[in-house]
C-alpha positions in Angstrom: 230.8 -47.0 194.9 229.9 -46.3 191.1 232.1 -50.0 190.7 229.4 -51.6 193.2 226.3 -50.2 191.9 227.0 -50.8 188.3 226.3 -54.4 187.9 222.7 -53.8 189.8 222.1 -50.8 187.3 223.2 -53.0 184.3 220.7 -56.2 185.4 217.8 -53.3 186.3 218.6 -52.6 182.5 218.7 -54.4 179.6 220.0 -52.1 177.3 223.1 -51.4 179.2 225.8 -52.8 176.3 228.3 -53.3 178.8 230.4 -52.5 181.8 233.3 -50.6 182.8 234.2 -51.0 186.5 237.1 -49.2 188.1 238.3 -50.2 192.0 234.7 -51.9 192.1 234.8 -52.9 195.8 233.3 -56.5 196.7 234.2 -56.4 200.2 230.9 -55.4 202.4 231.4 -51.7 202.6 231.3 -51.9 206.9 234.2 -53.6 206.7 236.2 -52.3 204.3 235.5 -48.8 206.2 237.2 -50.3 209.3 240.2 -51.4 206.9 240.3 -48.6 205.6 240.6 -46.3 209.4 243.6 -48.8 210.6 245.5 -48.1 207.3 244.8 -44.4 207.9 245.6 -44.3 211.3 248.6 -46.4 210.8 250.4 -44.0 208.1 249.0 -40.8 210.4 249.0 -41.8 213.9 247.1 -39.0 216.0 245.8 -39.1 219.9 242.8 -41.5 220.0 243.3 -43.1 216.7 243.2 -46.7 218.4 239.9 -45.9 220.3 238.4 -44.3 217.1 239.2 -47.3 214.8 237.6 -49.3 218.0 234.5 -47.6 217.9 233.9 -47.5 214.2 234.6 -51.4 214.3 231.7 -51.6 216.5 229.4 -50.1 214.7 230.2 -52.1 211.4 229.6 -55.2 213.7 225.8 -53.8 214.3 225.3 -53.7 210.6 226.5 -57.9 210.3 224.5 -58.4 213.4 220.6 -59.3 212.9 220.3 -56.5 215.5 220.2 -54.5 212.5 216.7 -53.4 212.1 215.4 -50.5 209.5 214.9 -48.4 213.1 218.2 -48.5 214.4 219.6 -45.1 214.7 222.5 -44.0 212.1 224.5 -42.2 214.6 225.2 -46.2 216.0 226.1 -47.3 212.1 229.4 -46.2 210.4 229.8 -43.1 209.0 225.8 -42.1 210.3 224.6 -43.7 207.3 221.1 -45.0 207.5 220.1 -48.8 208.4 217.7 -48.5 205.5 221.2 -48.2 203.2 223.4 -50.7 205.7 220.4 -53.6 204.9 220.4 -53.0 201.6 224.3 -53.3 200.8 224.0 -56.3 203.4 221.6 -58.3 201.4 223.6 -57.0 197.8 226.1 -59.1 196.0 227.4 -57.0 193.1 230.0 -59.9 192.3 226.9 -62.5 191.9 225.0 -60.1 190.3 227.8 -59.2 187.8 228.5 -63.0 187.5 223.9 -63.3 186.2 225.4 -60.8 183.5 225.5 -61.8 180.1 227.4 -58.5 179.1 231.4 -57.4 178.3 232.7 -56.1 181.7 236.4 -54.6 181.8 237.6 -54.2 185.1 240.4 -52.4 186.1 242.2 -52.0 189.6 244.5 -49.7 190.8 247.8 -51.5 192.6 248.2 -48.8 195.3 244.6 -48.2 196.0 244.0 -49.0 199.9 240.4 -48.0 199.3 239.8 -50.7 197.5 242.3 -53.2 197.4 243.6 -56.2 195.0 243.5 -58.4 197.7 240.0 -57.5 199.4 238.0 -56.4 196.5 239.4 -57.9 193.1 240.5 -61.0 194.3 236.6 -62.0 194.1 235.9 -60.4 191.0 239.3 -62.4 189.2 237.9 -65.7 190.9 234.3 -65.1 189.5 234.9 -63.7 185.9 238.0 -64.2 185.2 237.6 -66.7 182.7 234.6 -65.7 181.3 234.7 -64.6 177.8 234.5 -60.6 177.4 235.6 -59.9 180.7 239.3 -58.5 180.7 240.5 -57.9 184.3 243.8 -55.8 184.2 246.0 -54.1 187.2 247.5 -50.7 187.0 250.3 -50.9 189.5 251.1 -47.6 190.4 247.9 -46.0 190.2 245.8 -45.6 193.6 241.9 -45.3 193.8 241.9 -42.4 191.7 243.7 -44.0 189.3 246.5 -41.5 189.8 249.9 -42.4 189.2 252.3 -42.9 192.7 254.4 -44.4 194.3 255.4 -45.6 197.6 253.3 -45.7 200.8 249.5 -44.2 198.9 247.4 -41.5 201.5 244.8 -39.6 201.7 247.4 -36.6 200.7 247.2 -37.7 197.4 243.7 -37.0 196.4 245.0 -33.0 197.4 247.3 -33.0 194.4 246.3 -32.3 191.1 246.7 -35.0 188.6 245.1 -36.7 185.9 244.2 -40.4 185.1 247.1 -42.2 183.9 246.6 -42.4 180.0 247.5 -45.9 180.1 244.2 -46.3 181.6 242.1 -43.8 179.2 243.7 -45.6 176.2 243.2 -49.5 177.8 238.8 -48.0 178.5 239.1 -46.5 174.8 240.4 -49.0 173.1 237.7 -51.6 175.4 234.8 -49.9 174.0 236.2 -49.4 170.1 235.6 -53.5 170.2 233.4 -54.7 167.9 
């Protein structure tokens, strides 16, 4: 989530120069989790996937509810996370909050990421800042959350294999922060 967190760290801090956000998610983390458990179960179905995906729906619907209270217990929120951390990304926009910035933002995305998707996450960011000066937005088709080059169907099965970022995206974050 360092792609969320880095425009609250940047306006907490003035002398950060500028950001660098790669598969920065917008989409409240609740949901995206739920996204994220249908795509799963859908490339790997097992016994109970449907009922799983069910359940941790319902918990991400606590967390948009105003039932959510700092006392609600985090085995009824996704992934047992605390409420204390569920109301605080609930009442978090790092797309406004990166939109207050008066700072040089690249932000790059991978094409086959399902973590964090071009539709869900950077649609926002591209609608916000995308014509802002000193923000450059830029796609790397193939390469999936890790920003590991694939292709196909992307899974979890990828993050096993070894692999490096795609120099394409080293050189593009290089040649970003040589700017003047």
């Amino acid at each position: 989530m360092g792609g969320k967190a880095a425009p609250r760290i940047a306006a907490a801090d003035p002398s950060i120069a500028g950001l660098v956000l790669l598969a920065a998610d917008e989409q409240p983390m609740h949901r995206a989790a739920v996204r994220v458990a249908r795509h799963l179960a859908a490339h790997n179905p097992y016994p109970g996937a449907d009922e799983a995906v069910a359940a941790l729906g319902r918990k991400a619907e606590l967390v948009a509810s105003p039932e959510l209270t700092p006392e609600t217990p985090p085995e009824l929120l996704p992934l047992g996370f605390s409420a204390a951390y569920w109301l605080d990304l609930r009442a978090y926009d790092p797309v406004a909050t990166a939109a207050a910035l008066a700072r040089p933002m690249l932000i790059l995305q991978g094409g086959r990421d399902y973590q964090v998707t071009v539709a869900d996450d950077l649609a926002l960011w591209q609608r916000v800042l995308a014509n802002r000066p000193k923000v450059t937005i830029r796609i790397h088709q193939d390469a999936n959350h890790l920003f590991l080059s694939g292709s196909g169907r992307p899974s979890p099965a990828e993050y096993a294999r070894p692999g490096h970022v795609l120099p394409a995206v080293v050189d593009e974050i290089a040649a970003w922060l040589a700017q003047p």
